[in-house]
DSSP file (Angstrom, degrees, kcal/mol; ACC not computed):
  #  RESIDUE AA STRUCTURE BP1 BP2  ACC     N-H-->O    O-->H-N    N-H-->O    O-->H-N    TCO  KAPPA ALPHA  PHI   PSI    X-CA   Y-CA   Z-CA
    1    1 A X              0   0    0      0, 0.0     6,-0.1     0, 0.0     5,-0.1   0.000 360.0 360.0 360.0 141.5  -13.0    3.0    7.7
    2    2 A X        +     0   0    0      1,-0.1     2,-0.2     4,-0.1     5,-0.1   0.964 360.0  83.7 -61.2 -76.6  -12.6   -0.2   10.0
    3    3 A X  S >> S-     0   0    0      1,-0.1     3,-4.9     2,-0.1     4,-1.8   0.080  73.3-152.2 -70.8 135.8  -12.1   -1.8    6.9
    4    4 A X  T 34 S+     0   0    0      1,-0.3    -1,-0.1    -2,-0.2    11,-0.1   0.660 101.4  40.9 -62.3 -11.4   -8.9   -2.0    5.1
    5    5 A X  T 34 S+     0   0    0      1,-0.1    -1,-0.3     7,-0.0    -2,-0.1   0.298 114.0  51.7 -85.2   9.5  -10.4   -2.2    1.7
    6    6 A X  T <4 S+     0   0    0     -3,-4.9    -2,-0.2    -4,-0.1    -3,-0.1   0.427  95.6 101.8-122.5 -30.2  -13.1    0.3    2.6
    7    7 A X  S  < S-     0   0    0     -4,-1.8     2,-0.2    -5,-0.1    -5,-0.0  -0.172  74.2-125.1 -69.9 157.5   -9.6    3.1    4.1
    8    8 A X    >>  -     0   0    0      1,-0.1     4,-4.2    -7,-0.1     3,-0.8  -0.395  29.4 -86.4-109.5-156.5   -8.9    5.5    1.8
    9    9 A X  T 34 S+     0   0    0      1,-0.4     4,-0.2     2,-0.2    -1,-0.1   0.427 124.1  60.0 -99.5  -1.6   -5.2    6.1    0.4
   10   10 A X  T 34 S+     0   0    0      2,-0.1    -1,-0.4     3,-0.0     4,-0.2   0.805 123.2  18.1-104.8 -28.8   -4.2    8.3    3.3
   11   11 A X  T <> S+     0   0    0     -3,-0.8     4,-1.4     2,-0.1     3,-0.4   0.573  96.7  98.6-110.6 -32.4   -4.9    5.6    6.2
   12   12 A X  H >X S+     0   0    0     -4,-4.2     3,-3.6     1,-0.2     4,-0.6   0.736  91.5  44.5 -16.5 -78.9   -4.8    2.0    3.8
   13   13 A X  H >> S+     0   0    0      1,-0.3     3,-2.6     2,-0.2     4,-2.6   0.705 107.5  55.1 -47.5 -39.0   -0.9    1.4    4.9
   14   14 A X  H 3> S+     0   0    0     -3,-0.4     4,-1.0     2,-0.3     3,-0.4   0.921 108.2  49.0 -41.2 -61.9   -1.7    2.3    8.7
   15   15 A X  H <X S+     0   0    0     -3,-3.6     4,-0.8    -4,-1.4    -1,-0.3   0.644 114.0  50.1 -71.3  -2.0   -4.5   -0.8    8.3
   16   16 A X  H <X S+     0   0    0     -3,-2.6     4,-1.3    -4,-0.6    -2,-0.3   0.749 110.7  48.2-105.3 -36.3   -1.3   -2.8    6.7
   17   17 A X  H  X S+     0   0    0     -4,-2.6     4,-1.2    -3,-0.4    -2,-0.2   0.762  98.4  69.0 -81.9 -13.4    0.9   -1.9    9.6
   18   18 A X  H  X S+     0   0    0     -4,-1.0     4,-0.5     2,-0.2    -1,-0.2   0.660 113.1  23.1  80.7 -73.1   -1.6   -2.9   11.8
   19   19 A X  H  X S+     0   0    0     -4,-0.8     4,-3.6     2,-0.2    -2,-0.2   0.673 111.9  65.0-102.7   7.0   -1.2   -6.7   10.8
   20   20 A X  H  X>S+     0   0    0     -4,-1.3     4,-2.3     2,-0.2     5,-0.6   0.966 105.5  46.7 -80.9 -64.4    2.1   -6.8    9.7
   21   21 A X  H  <5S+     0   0    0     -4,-1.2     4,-0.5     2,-0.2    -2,-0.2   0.768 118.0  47.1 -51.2 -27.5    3.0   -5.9   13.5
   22   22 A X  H >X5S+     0   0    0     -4,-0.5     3,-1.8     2,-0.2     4,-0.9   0.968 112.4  50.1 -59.0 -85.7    0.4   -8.9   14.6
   23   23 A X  H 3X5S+     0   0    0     -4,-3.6     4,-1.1     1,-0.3    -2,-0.2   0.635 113.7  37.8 -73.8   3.0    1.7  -11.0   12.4
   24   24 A X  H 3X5S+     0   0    0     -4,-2.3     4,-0.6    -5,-0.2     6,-0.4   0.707 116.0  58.1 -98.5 -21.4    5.6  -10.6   13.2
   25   25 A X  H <4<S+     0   0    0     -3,-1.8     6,-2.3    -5,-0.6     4,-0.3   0.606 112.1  37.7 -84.3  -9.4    4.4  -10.4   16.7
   26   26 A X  H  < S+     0   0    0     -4,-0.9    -2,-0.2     4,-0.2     7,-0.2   0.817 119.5  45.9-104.4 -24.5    2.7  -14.0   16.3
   27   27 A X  H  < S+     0   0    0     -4,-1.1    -2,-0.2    -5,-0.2    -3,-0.1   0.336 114.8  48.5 -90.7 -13.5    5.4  -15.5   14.2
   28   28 A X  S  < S-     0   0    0     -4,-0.6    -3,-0.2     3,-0.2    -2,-0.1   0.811 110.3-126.0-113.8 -40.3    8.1  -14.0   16.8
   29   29 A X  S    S+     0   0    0      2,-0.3    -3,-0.1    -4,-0.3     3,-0.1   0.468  83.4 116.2  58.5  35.5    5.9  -15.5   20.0
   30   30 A X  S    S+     0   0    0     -6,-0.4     2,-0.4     1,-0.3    -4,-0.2   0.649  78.0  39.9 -95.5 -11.5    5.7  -12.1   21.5
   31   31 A X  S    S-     0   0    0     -6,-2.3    -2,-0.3    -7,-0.2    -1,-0.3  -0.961  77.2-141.5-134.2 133.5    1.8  -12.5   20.9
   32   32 A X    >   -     0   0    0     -2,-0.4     3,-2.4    -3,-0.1    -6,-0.1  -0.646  21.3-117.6-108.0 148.7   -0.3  -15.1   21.3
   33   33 A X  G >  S+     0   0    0      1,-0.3     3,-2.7    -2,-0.3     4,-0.1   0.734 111.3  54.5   6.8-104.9   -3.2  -16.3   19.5
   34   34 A X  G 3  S+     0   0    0      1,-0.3    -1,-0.3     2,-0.1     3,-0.2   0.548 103.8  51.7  -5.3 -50.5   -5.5  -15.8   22.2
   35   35 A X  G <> S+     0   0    0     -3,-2.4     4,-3.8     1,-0.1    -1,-0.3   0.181  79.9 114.5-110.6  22.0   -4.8  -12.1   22.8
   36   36 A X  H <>>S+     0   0    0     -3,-2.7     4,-9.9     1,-0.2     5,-0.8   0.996  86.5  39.6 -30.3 -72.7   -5.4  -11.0   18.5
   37   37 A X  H  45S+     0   0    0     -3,-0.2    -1,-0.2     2,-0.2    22,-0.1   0.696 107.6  50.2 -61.8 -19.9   -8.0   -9.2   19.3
   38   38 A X  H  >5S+     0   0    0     -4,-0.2     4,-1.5     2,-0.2     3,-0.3   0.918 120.8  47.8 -76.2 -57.0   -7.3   -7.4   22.5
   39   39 A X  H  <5S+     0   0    0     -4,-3.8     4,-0.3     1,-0.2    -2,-0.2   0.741 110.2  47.4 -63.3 -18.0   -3.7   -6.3   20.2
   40   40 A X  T  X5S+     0   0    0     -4,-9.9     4,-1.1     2,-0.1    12,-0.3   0.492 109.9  56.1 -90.4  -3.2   -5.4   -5.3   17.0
   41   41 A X  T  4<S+     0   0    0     -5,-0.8    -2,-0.2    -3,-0.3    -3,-0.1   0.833 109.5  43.7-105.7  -6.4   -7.7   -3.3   19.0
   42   42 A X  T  < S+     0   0    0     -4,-1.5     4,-0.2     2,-0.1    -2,-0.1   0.500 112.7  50.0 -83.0 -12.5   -5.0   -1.3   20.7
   43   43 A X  T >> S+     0   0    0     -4,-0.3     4,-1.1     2,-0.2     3,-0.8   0.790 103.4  62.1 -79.1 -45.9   -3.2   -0.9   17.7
   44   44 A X  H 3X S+     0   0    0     -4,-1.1     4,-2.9     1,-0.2     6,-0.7   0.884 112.2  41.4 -44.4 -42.3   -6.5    0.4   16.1
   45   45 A X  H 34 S+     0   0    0     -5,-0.2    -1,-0.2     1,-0.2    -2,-0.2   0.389 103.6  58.6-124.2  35.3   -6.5    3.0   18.5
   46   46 A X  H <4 S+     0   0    0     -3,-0.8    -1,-0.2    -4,-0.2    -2,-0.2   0.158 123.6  24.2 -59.0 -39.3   -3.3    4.0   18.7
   47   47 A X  H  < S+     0   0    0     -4,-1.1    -2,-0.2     3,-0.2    -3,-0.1   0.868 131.7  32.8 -98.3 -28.4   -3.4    4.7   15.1
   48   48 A X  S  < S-     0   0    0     -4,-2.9    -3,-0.2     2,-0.3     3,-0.1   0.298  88.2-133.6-119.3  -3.4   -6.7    5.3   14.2
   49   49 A X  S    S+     0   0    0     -5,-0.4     2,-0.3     1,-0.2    -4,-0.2   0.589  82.7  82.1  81.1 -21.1   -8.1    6.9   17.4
   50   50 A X  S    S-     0   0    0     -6,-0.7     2,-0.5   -48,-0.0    -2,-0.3  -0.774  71.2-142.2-135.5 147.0  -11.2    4.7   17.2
   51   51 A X        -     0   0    0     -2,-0.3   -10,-0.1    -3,-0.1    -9,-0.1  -0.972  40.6 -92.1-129.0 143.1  -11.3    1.1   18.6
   52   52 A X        -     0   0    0     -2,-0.5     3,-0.1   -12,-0.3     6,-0.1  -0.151  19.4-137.6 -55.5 140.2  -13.4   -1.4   16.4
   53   53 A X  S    S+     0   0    0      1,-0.2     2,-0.3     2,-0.1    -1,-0.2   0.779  93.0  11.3 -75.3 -20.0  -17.4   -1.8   17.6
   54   54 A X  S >  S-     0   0    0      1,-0.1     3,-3.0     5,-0.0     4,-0.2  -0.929  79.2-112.1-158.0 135.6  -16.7   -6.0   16.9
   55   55 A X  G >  S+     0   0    0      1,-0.3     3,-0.8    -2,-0.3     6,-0.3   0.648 111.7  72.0 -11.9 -37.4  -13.8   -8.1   16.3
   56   56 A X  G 3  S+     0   0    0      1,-0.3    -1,-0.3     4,-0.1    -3,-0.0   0.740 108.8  38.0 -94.8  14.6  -15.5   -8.7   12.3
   57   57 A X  G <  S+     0   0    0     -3,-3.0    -1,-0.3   -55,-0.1    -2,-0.3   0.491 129.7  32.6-102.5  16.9  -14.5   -5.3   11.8
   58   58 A X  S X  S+     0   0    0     -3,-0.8     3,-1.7    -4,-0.2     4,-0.3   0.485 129.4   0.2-112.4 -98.6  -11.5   -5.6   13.6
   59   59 A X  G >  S+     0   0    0      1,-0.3     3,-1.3     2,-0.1     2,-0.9   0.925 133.4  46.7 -68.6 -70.8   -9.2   -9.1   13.8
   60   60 A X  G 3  S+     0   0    0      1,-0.3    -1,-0.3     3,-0.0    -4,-0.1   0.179  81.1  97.0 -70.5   2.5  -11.5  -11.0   11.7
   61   61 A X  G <  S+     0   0    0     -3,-1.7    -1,-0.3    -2,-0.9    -2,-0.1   0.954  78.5  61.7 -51.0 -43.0  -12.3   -8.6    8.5
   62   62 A X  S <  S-     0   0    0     -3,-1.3     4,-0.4    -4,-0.3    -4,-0.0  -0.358  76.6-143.7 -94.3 166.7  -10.0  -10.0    6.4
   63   63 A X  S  > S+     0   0    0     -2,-0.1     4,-1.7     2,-0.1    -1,-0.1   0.653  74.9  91.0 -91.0 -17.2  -10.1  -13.9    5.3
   64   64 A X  T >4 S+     0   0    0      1,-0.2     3,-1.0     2,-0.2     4,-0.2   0.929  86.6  42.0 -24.2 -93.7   -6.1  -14.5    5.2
   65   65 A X  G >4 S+     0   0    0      1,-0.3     3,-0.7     3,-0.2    -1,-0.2   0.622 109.0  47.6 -67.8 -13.9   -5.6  -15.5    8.1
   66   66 A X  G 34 S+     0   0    0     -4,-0.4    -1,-0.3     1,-0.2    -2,-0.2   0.860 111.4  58.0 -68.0 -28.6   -8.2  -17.8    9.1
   67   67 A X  G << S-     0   0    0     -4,-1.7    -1,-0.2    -3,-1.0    -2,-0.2   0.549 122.1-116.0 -78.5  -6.5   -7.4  -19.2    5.7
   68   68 A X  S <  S+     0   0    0     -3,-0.7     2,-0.6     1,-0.2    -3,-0.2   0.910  72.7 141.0  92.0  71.7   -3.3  -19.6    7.3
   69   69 A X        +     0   0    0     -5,-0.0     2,-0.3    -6,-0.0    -1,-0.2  -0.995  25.3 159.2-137.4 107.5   -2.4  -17.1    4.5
   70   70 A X        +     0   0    0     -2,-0.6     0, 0.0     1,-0.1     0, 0.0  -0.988  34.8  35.4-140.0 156.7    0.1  -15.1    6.6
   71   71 A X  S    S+     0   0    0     -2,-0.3     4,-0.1   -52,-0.2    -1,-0.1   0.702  87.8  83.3  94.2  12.8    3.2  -12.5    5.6
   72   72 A X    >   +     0   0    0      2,-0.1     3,-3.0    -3,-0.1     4,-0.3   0.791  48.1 100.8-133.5 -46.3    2.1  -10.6    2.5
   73   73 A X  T 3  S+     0   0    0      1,-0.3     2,-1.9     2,-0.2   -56,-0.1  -0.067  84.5  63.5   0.4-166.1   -0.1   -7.7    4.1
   74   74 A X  T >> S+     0   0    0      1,-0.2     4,-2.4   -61,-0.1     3,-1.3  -0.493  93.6  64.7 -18.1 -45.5    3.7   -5.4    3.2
   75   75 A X  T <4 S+     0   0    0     -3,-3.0    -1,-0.2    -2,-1.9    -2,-0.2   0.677  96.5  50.5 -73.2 -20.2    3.1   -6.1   -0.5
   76   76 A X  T 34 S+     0   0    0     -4,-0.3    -1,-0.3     2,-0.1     3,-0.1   0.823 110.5  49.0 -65.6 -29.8    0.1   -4.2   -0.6
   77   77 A X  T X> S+     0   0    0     -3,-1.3     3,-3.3     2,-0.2     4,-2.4   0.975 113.4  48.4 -65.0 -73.3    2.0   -1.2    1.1
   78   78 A X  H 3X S+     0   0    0     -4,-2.4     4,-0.6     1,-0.3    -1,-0.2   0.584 105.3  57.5 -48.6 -12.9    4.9   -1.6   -1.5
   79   79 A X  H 34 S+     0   0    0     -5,-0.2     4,-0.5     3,-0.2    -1,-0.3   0.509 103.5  49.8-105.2   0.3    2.6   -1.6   -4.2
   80   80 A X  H <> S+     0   0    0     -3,-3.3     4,-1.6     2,-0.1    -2,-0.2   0.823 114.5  50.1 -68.7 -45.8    1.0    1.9   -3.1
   81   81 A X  H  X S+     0   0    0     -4,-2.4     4,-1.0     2,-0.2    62,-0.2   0.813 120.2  35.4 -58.7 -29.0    5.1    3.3   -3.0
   82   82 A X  H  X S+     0   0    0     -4,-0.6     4,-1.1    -5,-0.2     5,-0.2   0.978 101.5  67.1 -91.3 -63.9    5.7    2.0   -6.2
   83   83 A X  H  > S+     0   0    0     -4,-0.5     4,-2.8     2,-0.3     3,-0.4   0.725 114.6  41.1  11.6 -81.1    2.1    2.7   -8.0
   84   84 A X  H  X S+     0   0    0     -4,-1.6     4,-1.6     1,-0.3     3,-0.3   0.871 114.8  52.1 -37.0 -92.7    3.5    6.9   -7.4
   85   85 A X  H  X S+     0   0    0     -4,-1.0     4,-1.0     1,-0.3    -1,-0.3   0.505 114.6  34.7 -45.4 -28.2    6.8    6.3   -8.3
   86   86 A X  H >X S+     0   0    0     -4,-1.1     4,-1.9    -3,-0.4     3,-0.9   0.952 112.4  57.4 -54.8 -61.9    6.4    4.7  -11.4
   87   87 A X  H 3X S+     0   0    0     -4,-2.8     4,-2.4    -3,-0.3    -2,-0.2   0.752 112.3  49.6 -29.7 -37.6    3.3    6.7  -12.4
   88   88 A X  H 3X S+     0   0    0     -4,-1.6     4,-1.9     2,-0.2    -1,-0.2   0.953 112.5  45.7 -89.6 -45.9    6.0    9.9  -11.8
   89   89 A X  H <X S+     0   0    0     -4,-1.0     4,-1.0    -3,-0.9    -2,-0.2   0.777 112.8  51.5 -80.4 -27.9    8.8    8.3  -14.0
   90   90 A X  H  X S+     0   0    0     -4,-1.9     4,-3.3     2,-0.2    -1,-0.2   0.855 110.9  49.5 -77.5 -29.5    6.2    7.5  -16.6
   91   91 A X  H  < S+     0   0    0     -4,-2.4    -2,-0.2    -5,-0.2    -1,-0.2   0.822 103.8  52.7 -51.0 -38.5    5.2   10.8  -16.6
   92   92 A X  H  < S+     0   0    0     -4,-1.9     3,-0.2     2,-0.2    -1,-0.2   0.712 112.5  48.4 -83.0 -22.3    8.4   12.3  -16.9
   93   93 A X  H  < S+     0   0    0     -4,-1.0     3,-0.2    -3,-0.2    -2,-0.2   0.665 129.2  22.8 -31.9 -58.2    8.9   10.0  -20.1
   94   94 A X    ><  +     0   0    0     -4,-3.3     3,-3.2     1,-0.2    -2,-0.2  -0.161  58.4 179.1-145.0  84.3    5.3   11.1  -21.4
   95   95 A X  T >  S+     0   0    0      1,-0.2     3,-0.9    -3,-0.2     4,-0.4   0.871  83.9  68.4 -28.1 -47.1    3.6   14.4  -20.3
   96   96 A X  T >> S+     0   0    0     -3,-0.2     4,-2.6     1,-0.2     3,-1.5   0.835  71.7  86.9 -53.9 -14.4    1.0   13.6  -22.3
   97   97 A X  H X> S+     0   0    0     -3,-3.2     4,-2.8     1,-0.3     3,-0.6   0.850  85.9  56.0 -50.4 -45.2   -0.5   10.4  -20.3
   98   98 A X  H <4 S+     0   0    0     -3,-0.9     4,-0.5     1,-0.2    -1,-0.3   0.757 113.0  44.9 -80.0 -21.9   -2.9   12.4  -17.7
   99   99 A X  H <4 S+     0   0    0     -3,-1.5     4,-0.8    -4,-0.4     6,-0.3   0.884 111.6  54.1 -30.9 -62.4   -4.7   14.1  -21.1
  100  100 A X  H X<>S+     0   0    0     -4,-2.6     5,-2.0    -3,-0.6     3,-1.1   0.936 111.2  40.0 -59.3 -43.0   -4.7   10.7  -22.7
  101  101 A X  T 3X5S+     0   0    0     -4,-2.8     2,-1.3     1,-0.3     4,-0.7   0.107 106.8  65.1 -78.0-119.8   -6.7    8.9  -19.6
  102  102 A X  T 345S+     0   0    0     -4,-0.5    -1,-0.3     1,-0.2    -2,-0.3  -0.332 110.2  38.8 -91.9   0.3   -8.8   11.9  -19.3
  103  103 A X  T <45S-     0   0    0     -2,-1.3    -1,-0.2    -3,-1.1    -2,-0.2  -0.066 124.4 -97.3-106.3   7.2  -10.0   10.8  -22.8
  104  104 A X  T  45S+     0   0    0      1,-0.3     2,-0.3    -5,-0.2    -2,-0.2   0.182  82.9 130.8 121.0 -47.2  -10.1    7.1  -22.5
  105  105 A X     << +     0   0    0     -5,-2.0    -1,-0.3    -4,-0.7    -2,-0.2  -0.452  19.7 158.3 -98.1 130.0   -7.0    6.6  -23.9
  106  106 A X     >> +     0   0    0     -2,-0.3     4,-2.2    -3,-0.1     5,-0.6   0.449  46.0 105.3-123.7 -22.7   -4.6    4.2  -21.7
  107  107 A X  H  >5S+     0   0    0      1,-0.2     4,-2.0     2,-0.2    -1,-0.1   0.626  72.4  41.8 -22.9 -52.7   -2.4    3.2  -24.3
  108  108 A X  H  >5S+     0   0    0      2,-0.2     4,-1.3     1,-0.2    -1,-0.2   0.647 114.7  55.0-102.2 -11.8    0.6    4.7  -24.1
  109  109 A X  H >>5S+     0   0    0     -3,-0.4     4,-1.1     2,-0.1     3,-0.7   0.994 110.6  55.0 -50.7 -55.6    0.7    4.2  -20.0
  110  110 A X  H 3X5S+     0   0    0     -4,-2.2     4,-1.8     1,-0.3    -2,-0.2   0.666 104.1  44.6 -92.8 -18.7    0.2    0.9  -20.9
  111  111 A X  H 3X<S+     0   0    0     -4,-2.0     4,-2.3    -5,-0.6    -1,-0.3   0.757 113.0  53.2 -64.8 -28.5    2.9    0.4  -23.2
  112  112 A X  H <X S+     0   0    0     -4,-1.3     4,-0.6    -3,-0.7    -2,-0.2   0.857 103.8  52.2 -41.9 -57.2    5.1    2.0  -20.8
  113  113 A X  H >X S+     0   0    0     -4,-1.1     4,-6.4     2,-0.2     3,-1.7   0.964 116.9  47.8 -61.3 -66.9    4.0   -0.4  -17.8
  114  114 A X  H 3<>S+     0   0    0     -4,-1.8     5,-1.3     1,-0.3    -2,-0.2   0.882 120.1  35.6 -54.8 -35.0    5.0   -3.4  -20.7
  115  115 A X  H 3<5S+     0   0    0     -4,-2.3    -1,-0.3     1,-0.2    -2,-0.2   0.818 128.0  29.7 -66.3 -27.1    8.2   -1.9  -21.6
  116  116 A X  H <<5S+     0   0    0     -3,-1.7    -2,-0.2    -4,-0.6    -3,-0.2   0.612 139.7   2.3-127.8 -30.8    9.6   -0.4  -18.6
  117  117 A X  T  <5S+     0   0    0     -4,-6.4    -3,-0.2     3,-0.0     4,-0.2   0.850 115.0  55.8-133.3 -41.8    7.9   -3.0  -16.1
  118  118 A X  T > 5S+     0   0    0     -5,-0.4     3,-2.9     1,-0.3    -4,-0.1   0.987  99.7  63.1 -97.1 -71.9    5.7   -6.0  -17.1
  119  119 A X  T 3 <S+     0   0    0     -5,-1.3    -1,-0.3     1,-0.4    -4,-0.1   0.643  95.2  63.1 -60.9 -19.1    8.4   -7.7  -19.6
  120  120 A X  T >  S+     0   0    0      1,-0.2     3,-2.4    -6,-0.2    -1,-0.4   0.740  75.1 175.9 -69.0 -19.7   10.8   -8.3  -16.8
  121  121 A X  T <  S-     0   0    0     -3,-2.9     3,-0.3     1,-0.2    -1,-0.2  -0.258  70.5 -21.7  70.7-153.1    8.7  -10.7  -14.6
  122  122 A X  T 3  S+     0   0    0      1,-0.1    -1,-0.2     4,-0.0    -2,-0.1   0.225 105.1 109.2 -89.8   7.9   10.6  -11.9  -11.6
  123  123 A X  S <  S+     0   0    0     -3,-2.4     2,-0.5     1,-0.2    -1,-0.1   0.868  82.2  34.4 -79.4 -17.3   14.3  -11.3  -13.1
  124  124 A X  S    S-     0   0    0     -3,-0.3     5,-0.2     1,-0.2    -1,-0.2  -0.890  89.9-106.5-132.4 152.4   15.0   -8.5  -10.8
  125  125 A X     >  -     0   0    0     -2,-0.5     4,-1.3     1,-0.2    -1,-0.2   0.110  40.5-103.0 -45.5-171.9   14.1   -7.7   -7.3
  126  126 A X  T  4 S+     0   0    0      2,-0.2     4,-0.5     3,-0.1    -1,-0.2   0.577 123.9  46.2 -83.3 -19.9   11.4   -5.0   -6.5
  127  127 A X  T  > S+     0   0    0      3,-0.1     4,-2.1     2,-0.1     3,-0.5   0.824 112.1  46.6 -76.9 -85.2   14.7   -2.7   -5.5
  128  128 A X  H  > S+     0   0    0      2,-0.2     4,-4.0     1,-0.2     5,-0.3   0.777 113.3  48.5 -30.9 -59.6   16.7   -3.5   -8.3
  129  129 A X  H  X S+     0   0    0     -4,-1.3     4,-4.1     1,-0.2     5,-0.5   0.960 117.8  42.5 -57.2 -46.3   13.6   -2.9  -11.0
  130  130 A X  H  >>S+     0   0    0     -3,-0.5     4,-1.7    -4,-0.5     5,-1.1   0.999 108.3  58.6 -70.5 -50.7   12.7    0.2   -9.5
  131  131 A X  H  X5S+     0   0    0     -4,-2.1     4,-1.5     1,-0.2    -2,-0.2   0.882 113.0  46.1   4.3 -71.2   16.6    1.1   -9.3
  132  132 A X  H  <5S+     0   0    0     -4,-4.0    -2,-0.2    -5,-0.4    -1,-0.2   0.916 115.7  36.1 -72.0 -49.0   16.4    0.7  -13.0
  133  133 A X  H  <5S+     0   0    0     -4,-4.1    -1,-0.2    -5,-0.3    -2,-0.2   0.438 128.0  29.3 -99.4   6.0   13.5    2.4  -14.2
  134  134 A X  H  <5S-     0   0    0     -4,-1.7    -2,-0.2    -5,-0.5    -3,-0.2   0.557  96.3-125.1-121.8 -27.5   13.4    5.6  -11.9
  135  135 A X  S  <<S+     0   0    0     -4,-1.5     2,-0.2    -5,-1.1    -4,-0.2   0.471  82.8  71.8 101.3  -0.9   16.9    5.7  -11.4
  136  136 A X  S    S-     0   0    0      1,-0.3    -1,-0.6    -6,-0.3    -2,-0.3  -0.624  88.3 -91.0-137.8 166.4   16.6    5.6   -6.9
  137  137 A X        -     0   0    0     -2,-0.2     2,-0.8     1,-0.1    -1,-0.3   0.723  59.7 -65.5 -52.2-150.1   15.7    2.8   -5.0
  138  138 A X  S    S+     0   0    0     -8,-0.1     2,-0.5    -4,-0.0    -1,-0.1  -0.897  75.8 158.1-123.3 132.9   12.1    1.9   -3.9
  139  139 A X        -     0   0    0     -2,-0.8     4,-0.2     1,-0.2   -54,-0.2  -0.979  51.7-125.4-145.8 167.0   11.0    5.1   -1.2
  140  140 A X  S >>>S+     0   0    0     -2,-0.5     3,-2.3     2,-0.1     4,-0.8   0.902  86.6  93.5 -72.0 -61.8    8.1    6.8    0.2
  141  141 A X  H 3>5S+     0   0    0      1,-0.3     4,-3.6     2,-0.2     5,-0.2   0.634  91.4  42.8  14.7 -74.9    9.1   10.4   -0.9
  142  142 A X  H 3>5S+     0   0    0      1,-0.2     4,-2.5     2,-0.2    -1,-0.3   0.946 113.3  52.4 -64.9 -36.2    7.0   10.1   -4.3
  143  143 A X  H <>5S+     0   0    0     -3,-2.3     4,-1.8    -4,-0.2    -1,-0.2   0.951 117.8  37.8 -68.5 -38.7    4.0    8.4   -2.5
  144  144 A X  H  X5S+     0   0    0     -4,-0.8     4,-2.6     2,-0.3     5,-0.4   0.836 109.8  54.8 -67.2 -31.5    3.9   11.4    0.3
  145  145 A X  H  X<S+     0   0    0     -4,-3.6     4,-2.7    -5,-0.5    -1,-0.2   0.980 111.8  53.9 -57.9 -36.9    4.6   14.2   -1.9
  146  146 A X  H  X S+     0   0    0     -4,-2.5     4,-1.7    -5,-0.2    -1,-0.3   0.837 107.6  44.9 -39.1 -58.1    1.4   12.4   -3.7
  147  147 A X  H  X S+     0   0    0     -4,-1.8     4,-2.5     2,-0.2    -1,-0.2   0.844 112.7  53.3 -80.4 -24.1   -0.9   12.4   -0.7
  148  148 A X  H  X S+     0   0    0     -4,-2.6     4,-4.0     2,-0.3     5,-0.5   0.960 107.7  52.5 -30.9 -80.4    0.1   16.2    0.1
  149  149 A X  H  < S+     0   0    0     -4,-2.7     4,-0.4    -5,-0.4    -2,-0.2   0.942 120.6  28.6 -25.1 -79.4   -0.7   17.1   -3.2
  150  150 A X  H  < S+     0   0    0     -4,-1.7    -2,-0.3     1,-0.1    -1,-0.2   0.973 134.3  32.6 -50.5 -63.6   -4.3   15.5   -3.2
  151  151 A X  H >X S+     0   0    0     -4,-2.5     4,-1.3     1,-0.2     3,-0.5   0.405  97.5  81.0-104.6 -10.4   -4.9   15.9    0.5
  152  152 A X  H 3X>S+     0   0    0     -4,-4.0     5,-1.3     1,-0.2     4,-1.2   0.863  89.5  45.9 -88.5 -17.9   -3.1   19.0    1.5
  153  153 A X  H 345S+     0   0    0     -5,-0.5    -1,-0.2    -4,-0.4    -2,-0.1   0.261 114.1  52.3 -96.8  13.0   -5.4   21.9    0.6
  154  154 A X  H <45S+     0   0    0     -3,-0.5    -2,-0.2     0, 0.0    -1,-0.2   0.480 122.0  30.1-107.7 -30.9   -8.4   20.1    2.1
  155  155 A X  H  <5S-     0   0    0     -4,-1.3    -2,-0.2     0, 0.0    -3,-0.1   0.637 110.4-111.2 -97.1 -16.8   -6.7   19.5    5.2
  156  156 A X  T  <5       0   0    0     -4,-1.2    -3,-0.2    -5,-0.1    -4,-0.1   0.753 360.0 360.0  50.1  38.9   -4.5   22.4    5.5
  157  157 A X      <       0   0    0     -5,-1.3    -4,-0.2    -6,-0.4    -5,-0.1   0.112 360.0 360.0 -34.1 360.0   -1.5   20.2    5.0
């Protein structure tokens, strides 16, 4: 999809590197203003193959920046890597969870989440938390091995 809430889970981060390279490239002055569109629509198709039919599905989908909301596009990316990697550590804690949603039942994920994630807040970085409750750092690994898994025997991954 041109739009980055619209990609699906194999392309999202590509639409997140996409302005994250914009915006360090606007913040850096190696791109100006003026030339957004001409650079997210080489970047589009450089990644995507496809170059957007109009700037509002290309620069201007999202409302951030025009709103001067700039730098945060990465946190969505980091909250796909971790999303896996937790999900794997909670698993390995409680086989049962994928049973349990498939019946409704979210509980004991969601006790997990509070124990293992939610009750810390801000006290430790996003390294450091994952550190602690997976036992590695924060990586891609779990997130690929994920889309392989889902994607690879349709694609002939």
């Amino acid at each position: 999809s041109f739009i980055r809430v619209e990609a699906d889970e194999a392309t999202y981060n590509l639409h997140i590197m996409v302005r994250f390279e914009l915006e360090t490239g606007v913040v850096s002055g190696k791109i100006k203003v003026a030339d957004l569109a001409r650079e997210w629509n080489d970047r589009f198709e450089s990644y995507f193959g496809v170059v957007p039919p109009s700037d509002a599905l290309g620069v201007l989908q999202d409302v951030h920046w025009s709103s001067g909301l700039m730098g945060y596009f990465p946190t969505y990316a980091l909250g796909n890597l971790l999303s896996v990697q937790y999900y794997n550590r909670a698993l390995k804690d409680h086989p049962s969870i994928p049973d349990e949603i498939a019946q409704g039942k979210f509980d004991t994920l969601l006790h997990w989440l509070n124990e293992n994630i939610h009750q810390h807040g801000r006290k430790y970085t996003s390294d450091e938390l994952t550190q602690r409750v997976t036992g590695e750092g924060i990586q891609s690994n779990d997130f690929i091995a994920y889309l392989e898994g889902k994607f690879g025997d349709i694609y002939g991954l």
